[in-house]
C-alpha positions as CSV (number, residue, x, y, z in Angstrom):
1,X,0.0,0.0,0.0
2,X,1.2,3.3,-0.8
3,X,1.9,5.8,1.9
4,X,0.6,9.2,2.4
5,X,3.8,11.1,1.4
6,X,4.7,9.0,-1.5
7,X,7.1,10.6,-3.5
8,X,7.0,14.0,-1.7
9,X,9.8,15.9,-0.7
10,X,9.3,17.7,2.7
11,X,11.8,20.2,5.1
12,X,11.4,19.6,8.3
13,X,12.9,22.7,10.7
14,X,13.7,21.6,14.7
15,X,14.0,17.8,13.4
16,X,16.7,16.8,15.6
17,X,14.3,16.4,18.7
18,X,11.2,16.0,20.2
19,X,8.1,17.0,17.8
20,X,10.2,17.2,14.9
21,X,12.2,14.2,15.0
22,X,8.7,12.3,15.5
23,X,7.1,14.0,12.3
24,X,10.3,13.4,10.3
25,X,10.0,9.3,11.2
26,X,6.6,9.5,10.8
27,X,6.9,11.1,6.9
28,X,9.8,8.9,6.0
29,X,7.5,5.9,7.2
30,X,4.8,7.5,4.7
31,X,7.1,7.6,1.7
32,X,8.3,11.0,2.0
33,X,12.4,11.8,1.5
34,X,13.0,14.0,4.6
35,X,15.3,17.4,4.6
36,X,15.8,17.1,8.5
37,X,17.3,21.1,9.6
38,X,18.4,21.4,13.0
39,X,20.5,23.9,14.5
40,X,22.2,21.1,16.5
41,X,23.9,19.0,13.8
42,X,24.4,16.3,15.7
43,X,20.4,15.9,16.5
44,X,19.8,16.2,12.8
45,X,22.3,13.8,11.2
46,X,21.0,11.3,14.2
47,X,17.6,11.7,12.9
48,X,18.4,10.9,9.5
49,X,20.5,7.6,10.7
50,X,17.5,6.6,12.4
51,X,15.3,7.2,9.1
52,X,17.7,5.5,6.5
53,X,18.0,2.7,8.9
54,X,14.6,2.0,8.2
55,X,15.0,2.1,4.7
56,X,13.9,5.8,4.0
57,X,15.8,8.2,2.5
58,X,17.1,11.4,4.5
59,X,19.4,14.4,4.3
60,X,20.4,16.2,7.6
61,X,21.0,20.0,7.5
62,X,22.2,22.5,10.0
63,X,21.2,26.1,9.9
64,X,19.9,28.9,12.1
65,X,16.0,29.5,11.2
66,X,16.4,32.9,12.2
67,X,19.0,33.6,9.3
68,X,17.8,34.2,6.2
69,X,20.4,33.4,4.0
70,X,20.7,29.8,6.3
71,X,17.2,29.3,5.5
72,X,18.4,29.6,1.4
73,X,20.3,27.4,1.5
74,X,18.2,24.8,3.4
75,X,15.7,25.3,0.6
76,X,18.6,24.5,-1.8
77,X,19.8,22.1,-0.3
78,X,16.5,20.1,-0.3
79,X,16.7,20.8,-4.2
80,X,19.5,19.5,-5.0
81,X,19.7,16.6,-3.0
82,X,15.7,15.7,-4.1
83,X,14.9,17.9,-6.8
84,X,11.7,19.9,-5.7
85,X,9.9,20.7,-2.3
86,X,6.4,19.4,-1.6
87,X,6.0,20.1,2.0
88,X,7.5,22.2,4.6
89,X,7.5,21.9,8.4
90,X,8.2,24.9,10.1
91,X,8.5,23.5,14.0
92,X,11.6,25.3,14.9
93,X,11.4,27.1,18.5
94,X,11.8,27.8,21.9
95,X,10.3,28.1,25.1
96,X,10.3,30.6,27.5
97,X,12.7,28.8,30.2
98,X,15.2,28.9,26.9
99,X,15.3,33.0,27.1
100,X,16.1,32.3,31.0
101,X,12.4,33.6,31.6
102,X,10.6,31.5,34.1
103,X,7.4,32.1,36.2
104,X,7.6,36.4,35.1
105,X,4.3,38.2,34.7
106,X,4.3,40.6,31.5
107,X,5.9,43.6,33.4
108,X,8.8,41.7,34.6
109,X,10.0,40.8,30.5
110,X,13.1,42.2,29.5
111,X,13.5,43.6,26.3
112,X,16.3,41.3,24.9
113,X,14.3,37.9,26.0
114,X,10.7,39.3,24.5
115,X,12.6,40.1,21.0
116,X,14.2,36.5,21.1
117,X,11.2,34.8,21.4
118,X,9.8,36.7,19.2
119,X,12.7,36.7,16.3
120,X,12.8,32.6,16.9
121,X,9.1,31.9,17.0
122,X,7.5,33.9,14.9
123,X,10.0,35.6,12.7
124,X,11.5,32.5,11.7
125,X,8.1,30.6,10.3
126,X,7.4,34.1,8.2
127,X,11.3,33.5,7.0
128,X,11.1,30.0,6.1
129,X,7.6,30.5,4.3
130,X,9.4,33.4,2.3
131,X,11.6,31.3,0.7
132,X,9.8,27.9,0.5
133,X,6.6,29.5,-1.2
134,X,8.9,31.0,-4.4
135,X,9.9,27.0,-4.6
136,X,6.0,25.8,-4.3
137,X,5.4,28.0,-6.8
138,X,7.2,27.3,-9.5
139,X,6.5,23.1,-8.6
140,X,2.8,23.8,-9.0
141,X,1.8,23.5,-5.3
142,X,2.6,22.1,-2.0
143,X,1.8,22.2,1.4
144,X,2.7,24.2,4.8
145,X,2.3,23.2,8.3
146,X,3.7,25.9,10.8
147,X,4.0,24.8,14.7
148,X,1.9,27.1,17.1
149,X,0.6,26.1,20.3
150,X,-2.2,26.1,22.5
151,X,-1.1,29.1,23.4
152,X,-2.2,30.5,19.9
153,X,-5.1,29.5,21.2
154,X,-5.7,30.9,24.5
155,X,-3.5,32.4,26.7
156,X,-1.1,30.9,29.6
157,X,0.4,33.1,32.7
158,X,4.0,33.9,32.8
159,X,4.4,33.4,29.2
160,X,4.0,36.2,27.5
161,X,6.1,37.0,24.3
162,X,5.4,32.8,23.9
163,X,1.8,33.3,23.6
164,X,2.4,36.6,21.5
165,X,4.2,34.8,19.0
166,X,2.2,31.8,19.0
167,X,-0.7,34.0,18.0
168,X,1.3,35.4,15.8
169,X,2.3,32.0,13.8
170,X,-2.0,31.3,13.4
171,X,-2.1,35.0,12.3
172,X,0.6,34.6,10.0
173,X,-0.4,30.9,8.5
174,X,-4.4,32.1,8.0
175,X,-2.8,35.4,6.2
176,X,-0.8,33.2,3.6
177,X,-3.8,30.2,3.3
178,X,-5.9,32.6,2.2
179,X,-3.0,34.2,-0.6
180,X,-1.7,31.2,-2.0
181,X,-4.6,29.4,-2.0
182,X,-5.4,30.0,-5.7
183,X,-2.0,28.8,-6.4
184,X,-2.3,25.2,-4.5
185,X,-0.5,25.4,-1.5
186,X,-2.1,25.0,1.5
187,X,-0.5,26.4,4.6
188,X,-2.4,25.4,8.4
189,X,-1.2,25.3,11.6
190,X,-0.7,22.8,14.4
191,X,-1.4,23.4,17.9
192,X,0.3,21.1,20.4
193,X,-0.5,21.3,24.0
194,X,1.8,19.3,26.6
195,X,4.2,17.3,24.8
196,X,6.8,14.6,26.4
197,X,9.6,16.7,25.2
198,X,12.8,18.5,26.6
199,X,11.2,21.6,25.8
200,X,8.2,20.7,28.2
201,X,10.2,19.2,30.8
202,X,10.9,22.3,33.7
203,X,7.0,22.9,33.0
204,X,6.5,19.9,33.8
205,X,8.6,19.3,36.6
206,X,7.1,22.6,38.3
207,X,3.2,21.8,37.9
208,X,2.7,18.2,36.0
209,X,-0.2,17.4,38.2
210,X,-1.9,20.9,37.4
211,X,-1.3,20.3,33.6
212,X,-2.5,16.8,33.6
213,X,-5.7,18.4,36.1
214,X,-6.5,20.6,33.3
215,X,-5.9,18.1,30.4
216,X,-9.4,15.9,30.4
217,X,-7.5,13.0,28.7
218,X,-5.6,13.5,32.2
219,X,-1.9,12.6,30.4
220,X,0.6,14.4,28.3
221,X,0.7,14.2,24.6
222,X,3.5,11.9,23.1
223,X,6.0,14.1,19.6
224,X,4.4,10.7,18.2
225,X,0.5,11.9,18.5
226,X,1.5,15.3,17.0
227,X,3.3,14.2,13.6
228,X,0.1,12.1,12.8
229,X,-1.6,15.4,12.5
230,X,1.5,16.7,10.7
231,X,1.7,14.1,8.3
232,X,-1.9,14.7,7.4
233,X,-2.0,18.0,7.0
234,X,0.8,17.7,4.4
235,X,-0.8,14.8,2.6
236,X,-3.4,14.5,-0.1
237,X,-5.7,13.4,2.0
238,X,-5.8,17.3,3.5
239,X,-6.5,18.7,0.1
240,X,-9.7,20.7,1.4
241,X,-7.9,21.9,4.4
242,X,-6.4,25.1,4.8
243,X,-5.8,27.8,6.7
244,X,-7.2,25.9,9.8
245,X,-5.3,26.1,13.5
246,X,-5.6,22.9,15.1
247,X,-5.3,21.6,18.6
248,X,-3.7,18.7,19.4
249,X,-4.0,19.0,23.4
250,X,-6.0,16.0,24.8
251,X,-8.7,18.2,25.7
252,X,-7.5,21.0,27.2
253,X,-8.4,24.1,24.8
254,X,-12.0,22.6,24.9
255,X,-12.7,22.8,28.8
């Protein structure tokens, strides 16, 4: 049986770990050949061992999403290694523990931690849909999946400039759904909630119980759960769908 991805070429951005890692096994396992970027090398190219291990086939590129010209030559990269781009997943990002801001109501931001967030999660997805659109262009279509949150969604204390930019990725993917649509490309949005991941893990570790209280599934989400929903959204089988946020979050944004 064919898979869902078969013969698609798909970038994934933040593949080395977590979420992304899980999306780019889960492509490969649909067919796709994976571009996994990371800005840790190390995660990337272990990615893409795990991947051709299983008999798919993978490239491993290491960049900074929040360069431009790194971006470029991601994009080229993919090219010349597969010869077009199909899909993109922007999932690159950080939390707020990352800019060393933990527990800090919006007064208590500093300047230079607010305009990181910012510049890493929601500059970058604009950036890497600025040059991957020109490509899906010119190959007659493709399909866009940026990473928000359920903080897109709603909003969460002591998280500001995270829920800001969040917002800003849904704003940004409904903005360029509804321009490229007549073109064939289809850009949405997925909206994890609590993920088993490193970025999760001090949010955890400070109030697990009150995030699985909340949660009506009562659990964490597993990177596995999300890439399913990735996967999807990139396939065929999405070909209606765009411009659409979705929540992936057990629950939670429904309660």
């Amino acid at each position: 049986m064919a898979g869902m991805l078969d013969s698609k070429t798909v970038l994934v951005t933040g593949g080395g770990n977590g979420i992304g890692r899980a999306a780019s096994l889960a492509m490969a396992r649909e067919g796709a050949r994976v571009a996994v970027a990371d800005f840790e090398a190390e995660a990337a190219a272990a990615t893409v061992g795990l991947i051709n291990a299983g008999g798919g086939q993978a490239i491993s590129l290491n960049g900074d999403v929040t360069r431009a010209a790194d971006i470029a030559a991601m994009i080229e990269s993919t090219v010349a290694s597969f010869g077009r781009l199909d899909a993109a997943f922007n999932n690159a990002g950080i939390a707020p523990h990352q800019v060393k801001s933990i527990q800090q109501r919006t007064h208590e931001w500093a300047d230079e931690p607010f305009d990181r967030m910012i510049e890493v999660n929601l500059k970058s997805v604009w950036l890497c849909m600025k040059h991957e659109l020109p490509r899906m262009l010119s190959g007659g279509g493709g399909a866009i999946v940026n990473t928000a949150s359920i903080a897109g969604l709603i909003g969460l204390r002591s998280a500001t400039a995270y829920v800001a930019a969040k917002h800003g990725v849904i704003g940004l993917t409904k903005a360029a759904a509804l321009e490229y649509a007549v073109d064939g490309i289809r850009v949405n949005a997925v909206c994890p909630g609590f993920i088993e991941t490193r970025m999760t893990k001090l949010a955890v570790s400070l109030r697990g119980d009150q995030i699985k209280a909340r949660t009506p599934m009562g659990r964490l989400g597993t990177p596995e759960e999300i890439a399913e929903m990735v996967v999807w959204l990139c396939s065929d089988r999405a070909s209606y769908v765009t411009g659409v946020a979705y929540a992936v979050d057990g629950g939670m944004t429904a309660s």
